[in-house]
C-alpha positions in Angstrom: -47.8 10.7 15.2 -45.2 10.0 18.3 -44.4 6.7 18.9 -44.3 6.0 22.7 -41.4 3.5 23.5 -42.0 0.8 26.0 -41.3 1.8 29.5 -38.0 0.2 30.5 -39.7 -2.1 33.0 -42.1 -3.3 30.8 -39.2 -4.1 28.3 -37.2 -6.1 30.7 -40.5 -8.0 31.8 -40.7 -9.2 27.9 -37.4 -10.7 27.7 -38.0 -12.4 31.2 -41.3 -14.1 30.1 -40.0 -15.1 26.8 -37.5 -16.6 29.0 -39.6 -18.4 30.7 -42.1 -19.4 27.9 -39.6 -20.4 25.8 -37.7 -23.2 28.6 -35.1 -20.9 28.9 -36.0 -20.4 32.3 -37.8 -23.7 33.8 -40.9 -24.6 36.6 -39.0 -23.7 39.8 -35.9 -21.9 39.0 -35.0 -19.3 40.5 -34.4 -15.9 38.5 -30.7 -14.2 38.5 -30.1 -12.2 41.5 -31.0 -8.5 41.2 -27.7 -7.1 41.1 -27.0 -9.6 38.2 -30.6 -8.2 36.2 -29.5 -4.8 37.1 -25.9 -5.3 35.3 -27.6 -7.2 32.3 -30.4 -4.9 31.5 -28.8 -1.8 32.9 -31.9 0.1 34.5 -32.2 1.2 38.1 -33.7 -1.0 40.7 -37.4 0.9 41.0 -37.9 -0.3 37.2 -36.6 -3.9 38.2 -38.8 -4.2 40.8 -41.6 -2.9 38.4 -40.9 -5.4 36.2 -40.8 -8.5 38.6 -44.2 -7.0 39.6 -45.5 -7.2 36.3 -44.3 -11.0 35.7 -46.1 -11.8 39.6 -49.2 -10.3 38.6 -49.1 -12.9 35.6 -48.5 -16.1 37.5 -45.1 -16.4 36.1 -43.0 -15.7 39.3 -43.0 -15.7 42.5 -41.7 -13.1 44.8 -39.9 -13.8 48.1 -39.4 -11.4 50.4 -37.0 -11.0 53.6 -34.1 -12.3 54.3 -34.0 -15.7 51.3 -35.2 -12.8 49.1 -35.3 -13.5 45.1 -38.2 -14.8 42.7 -39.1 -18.4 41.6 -40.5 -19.2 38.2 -43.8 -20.9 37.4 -44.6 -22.3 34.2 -47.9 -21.2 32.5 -50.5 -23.0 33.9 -54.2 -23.8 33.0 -54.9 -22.5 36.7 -53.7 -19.0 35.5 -55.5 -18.9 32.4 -58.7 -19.7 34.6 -58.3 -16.9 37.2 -57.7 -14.6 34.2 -60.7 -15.6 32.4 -62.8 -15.2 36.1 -61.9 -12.2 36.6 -63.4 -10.8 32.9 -66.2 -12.7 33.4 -66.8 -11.8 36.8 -66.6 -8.0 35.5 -69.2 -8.2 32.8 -71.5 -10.3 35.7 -71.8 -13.7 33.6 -74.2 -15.8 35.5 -72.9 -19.4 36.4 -75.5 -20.6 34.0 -73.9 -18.8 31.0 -70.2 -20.9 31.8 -72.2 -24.2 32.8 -73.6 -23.6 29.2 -70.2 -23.0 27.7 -69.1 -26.3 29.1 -72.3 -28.6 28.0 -71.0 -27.3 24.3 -67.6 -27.5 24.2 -66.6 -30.5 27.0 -68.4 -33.1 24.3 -66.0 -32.1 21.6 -62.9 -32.8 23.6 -64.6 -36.3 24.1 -65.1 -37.3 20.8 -61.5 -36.0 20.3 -60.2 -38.5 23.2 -62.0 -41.3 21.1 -60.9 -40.4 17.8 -56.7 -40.6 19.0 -54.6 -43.1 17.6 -53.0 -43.5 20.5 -56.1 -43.4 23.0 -55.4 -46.8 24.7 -51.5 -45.7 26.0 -52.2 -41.8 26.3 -56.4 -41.3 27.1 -57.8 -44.3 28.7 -54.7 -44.8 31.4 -55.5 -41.7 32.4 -59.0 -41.6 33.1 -59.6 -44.8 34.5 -57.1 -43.5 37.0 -59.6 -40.6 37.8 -62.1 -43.1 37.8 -60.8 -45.2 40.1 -60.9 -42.2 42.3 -64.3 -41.7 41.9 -65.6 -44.9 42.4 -63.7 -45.2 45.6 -65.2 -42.0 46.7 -68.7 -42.9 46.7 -69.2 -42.9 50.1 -67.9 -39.4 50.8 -69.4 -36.6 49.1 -67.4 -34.0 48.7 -64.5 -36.2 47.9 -66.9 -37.9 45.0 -67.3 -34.3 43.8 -63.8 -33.8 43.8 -62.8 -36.8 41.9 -66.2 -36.3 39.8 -64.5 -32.9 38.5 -60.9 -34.2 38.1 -62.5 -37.0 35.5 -63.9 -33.9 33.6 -60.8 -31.8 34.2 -58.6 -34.7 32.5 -61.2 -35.4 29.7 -59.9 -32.5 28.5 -56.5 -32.1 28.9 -55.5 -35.7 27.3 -58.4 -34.8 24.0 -55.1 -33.8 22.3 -55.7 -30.0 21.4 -53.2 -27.8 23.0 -55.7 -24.8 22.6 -58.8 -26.7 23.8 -56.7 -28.1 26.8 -56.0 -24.5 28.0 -59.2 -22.7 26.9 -61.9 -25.0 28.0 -59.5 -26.4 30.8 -59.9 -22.9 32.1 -63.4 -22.8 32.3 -63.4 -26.4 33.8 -61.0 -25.1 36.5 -63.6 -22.3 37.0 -66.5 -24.6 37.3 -64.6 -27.2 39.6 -64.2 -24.2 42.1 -67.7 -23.3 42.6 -68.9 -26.7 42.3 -66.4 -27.8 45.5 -67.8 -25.1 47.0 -71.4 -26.3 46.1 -70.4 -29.9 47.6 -69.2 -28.9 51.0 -72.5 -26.7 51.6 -74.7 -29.6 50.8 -73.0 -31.7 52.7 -73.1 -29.7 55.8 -76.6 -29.0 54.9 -78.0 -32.8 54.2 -78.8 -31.2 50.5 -76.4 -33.2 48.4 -77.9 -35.4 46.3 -78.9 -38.9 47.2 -76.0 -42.2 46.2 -78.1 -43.4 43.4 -77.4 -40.0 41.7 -73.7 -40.6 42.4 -73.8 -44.1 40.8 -75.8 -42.8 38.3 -72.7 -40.6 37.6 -70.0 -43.4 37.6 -72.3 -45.6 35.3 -72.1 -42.3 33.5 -68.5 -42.4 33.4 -68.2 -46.0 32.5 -70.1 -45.6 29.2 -67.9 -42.4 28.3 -64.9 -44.7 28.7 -66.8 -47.4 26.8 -67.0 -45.3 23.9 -63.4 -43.5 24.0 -62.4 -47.3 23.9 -64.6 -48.5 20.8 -63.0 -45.2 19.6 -66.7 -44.1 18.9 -67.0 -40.5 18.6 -70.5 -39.5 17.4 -71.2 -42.0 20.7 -69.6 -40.6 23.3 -70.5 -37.0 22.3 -73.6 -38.0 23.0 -73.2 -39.7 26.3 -71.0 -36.6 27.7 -73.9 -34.2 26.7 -75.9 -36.0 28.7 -74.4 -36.6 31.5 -73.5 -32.8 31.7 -76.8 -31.7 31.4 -77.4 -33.3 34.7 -74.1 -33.5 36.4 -74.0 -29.6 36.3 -77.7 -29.4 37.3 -77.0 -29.1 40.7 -73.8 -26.8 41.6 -75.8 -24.1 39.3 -79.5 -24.3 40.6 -77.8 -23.2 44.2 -76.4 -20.7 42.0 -79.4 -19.0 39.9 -78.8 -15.2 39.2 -75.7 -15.3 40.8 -72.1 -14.4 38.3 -69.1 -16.4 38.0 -66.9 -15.6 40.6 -62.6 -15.4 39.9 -60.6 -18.2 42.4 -57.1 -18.9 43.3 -55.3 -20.5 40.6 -55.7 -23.9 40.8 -51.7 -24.9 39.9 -52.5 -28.5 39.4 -51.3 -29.4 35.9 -49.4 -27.3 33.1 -50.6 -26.7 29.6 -50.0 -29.4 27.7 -49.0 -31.5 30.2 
């Protein structure tokens, strides 16, 4: 059987990224000129370009074009992973009610991993009474409660402590955040949003998960997120019935395992 060697671009793509995965090259650089890739690699300038095409179309650079010219570098980000995992979900036509499902299962485990950390009073709780904070000061303003609402969830799970958790169901959080933002600002233009005592139901909701994470009760607060997510994403999805999850933007707000 033949044995197809890699096409040159694709080659010099690899070395880039494990650059750039492995710190090498860092959030923000800039890559080597082109004339420099061109002497180290030694291919022409079409496959080059291929290759910085490849690395774009992952999130990992960006081009600039014109006169500045050259490529920045971007960390791999949970924003990434999310518009990745859209866009194979959007293909198969996943209903919103199949990721909002996903979620209610998975978002309780990263709880009971926030409570169950040693260190949960100097790496979790900071953290989400932060968000909380947020929240509470957004009561009065709906789409900015939703907003602050999400980022709570959002940074439940990337402090739970599980690098591959943090990235996989961050991804799906980033996904759900999306639609429900867009949920928020039509019910709000539309008087449909729901009324404050569901909001302060939602922070009193929030409270009690931090309650828990502090009493470093797990079975506890497992329970109370489950709860709270069967009615917090009630709403964005019953706008949403029959309709698939849709691929965003990447939402570049914070790096795995940061």
């Amino acid at each position: 059987m033949q044995i197809h060697q890699p096409r040159l671009a694709e080659m010099v793509a690899d070395a880039l990224r494990d650059r750039i995965i492995g710190g090498q090259l860092k959030d923000g650089d800039g890559l080597p000129r082109q004339e420099d890739l061109l002497a180290e690699f030694n291919v022409s300038r079409p496959s080059l370009r291929e290759a910085l095409r490849i690395l774009e179309a992952e999130g990992l650079i960006t081009v600039r074009r014109g006169n500045l010219g050259g490529a920045v570098v971007h960390a791999p980000r949970v924003g990434n992973a999310a518009y990745s995992v859209g866009l194979v979900l959007q293909s198969r036509g996943v209903p919103m009610t199949d990721l909002r499902d996903a979620i209610k299962g998975i978002e309780p485990v990263c709880a009971g991993l926030c409570a169950a950390r040693d260190d949960r009073h100097e790496t979790v709780l900071p953290a989400l009474r932060a968000v909380h904070d947020q929240v509470v000061a957004a009561l009065d303003d709906e789409v900015e409660f939703t907003l602050a609402s999400r980022r709570f969830h959002e940074q439940l799970v990337a402090v739970c402590g599980n690098e591959t958790l943090i990235l996989v169901v961050g991804a799906l959080e980033s996904l759900w955040s999306s639609r429900e933002e867009a949920w928020a600002r039509d019910a709000s233009a539309t008087g449909e949003f729901p009324d404050p005592k569901k909001r302060r139901s939602g922070v009193r909701a929030h409270e009690a998960i931090l309650k828990s994470i502090e009493d470093g009760d797990v079975d506890r607060v497992q329970r109370q997120a489950r709860v709270h997510l069967e009615s917090s994403l009630l709403y964005a999805v019953a706008a949403d019935i029959g309709k698939s999850v849709e691929a965003s933007a990447p939402r570049l707000t914070w790096n795995v395992g940061a």
